[in-house]
N, C-alpha and C positions, 0 to 999 in steps of 0.2 A: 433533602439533606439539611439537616436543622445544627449547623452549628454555632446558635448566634449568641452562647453563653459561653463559647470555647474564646483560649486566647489568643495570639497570631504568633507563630513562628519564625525570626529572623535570622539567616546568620550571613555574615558579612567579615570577610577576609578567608576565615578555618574555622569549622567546628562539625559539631555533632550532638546528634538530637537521639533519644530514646526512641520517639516515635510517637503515635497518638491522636486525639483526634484537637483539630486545629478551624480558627475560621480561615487564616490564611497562612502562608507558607511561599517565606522568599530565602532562597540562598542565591547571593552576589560571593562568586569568589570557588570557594569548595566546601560542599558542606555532604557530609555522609547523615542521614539516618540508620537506626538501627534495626527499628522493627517497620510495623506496618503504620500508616497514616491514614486518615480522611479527612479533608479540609472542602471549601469551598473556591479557595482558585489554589493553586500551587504552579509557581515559576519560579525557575531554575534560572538563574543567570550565570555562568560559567563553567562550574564541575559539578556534577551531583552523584549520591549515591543512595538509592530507597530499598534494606534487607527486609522487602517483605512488600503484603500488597501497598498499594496505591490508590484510591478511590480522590477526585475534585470534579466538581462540577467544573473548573476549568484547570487544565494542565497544558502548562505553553516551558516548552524547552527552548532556550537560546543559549549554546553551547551542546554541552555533551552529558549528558543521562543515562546511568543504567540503573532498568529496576529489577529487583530481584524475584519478584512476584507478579502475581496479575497485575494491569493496570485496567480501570473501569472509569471512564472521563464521558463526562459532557460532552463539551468541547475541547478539543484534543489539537494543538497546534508543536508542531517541531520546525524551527528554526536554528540548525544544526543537524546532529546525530544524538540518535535515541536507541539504547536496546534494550529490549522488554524479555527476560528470561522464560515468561509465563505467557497466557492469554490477554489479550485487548482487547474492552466494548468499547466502544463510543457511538455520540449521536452524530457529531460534524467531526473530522479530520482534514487536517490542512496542512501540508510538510512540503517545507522546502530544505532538503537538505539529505539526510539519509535516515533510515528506521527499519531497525532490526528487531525480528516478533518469533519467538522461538513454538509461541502456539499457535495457538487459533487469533484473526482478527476480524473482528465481526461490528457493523455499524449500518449507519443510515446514508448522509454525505460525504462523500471520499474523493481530495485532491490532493494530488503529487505534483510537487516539480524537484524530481532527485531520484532516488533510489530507493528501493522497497525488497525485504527478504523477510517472505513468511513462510516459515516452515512448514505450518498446515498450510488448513483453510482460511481464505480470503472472501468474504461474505459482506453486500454493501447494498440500500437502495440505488443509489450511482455512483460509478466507476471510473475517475477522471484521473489518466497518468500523463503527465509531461515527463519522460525521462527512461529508467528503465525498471525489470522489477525481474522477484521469482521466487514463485508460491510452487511451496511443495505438494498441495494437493490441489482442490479442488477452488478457483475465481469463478463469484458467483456474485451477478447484479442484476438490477432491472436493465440498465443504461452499463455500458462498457465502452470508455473513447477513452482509446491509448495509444498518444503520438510517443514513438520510439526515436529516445538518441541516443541511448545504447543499447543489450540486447537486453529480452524480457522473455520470460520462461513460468509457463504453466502446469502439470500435470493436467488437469482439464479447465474446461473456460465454459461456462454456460450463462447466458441472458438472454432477455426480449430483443435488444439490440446491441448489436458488436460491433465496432468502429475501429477498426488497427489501423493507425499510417506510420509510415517511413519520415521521419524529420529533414528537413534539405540543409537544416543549418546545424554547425558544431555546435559541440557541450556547450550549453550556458553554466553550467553546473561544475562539471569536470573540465577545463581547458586542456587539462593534461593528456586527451584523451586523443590517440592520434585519427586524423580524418576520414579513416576506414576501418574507425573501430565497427565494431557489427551493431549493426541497426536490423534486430533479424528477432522475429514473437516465434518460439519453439511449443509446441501444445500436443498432447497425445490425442485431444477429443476435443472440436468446439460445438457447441451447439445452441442454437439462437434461433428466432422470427425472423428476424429480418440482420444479417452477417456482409459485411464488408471487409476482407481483408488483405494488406500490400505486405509484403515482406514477409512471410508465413509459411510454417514448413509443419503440418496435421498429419496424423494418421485419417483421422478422420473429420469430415466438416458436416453436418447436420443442420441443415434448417430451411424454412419453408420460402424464403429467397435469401439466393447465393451467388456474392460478387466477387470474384477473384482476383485482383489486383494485380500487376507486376509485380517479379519474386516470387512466387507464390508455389511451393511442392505440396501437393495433397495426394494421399491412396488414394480416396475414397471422397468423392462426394455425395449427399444425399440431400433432395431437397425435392419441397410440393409442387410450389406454384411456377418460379424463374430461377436461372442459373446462367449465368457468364463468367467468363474468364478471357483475361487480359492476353494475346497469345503469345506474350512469356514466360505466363502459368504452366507449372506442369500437373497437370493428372492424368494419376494413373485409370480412375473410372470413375463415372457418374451416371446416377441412375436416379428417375424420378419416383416416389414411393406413392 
């Protein structure tokens, strides 16, 4: 991304911008764009508003953000809440806070300590949640390690390796969240190499070793080489393929 004859956008208190292509872009305060932007870093500090795509090598939220369009980042950081009305690439994401993705979100590095709502699919080389999450279609990584401190809900789950645990301590995130709120991963299909999971309710679980943890309701499991289960696990049947 070569914008190094572009100028830098600032607003600071109120305003509003056309849109356009930029080196940098800071709004302190509240600042609405109109159309689409590309810049090279873009940070929001307070309120922001983007009517159209979004394209920075880096885009860091501190505060609250909604964009209207795609966003397509670099590096992708949320300190706060973010809503994306469109799809997300990125190559690293990093979010402590909350992020809402009405399409598809699709990258290489992915850590969470908050909450996460993708209405698609969720597609990442690795898959790192502290908190809770819930993708309407299809979680998809090499690596998947997701400590639950609230609930997290997949349509299906598939990786090399699957890692679920149950957190033992309250919200960092949420306080307000009373001490039995559900710490519980809902999935219709997992399927992995090598699957570990506590607090977990499948139709079905799939992979070639499977460890069933405390909490654990599964139909169906299916698996090559090992299979265990905790015996608070419930399955209803497992069969080696």
């Amino acid at each position: 991304m070569d914008n190094g004859n572009h100028r830098d956008l600032i607003i600071a208190g109120s305003g509003s911008s056309g849109g356009g292509s930029f080196r940098h872009i800071r709004i302190d305060g509240f600042g609405k764009i109109l159309s689409y932007v590309e810049c090279e870093e873009f940070q929001s500090n307070g309120r922001s508003e983007v009517r159209g795509h979004t394209r920075g090598e880096k885009v860091e939220v501190n505060g609250s953000s909604k964009l209207y369009g795609n966003l397509d980042a670099g590096v992708l950081e949320v300190k706060g809440d973010a809503k994306v009305e469109g799809h997300v690439t990125y190559r690293e994401f990093n979010g402590k806070g909350s992020m809402v993705v009405k399409g598809n979100m699709t990258g290489d590095s992915f850590e969470l300590e908050g909450g996460l709502q993708v209405d698609g699919d969720c597609a990442a080389e690795t898959f790192v949640a502290n908190g809770g999450f819930q993708v309407g279609g299809l979680l998809n990584a090499g690596v998947i390690d997701i400590t639950m401190f609230w609930a997290c809900k997949a349509q299906e789950i598939g990786g090399e390796k699957i890692i679920v645990r149950k957190s033992g301590l309250a919200s960092l995130w949420n306080p307000f969240l009373p001490k039995f709120a559900s710490k519980h991963l809902n999935a219709e299909t997992i399927e992995g190499d090598e699957i570990y999971l506590e607090h977990t309710t499948a139709h079905i679980v799939r992979g070639n070793r499977v460890t069933l943890g405390p909490g654990c309701e599964v139909n169906l499991v299916e698996y090559k080489q090992h299979f265990e289960a905790d015996k608070s696990a419930k399955v209803k049947e497992s069969r080696q393929m």
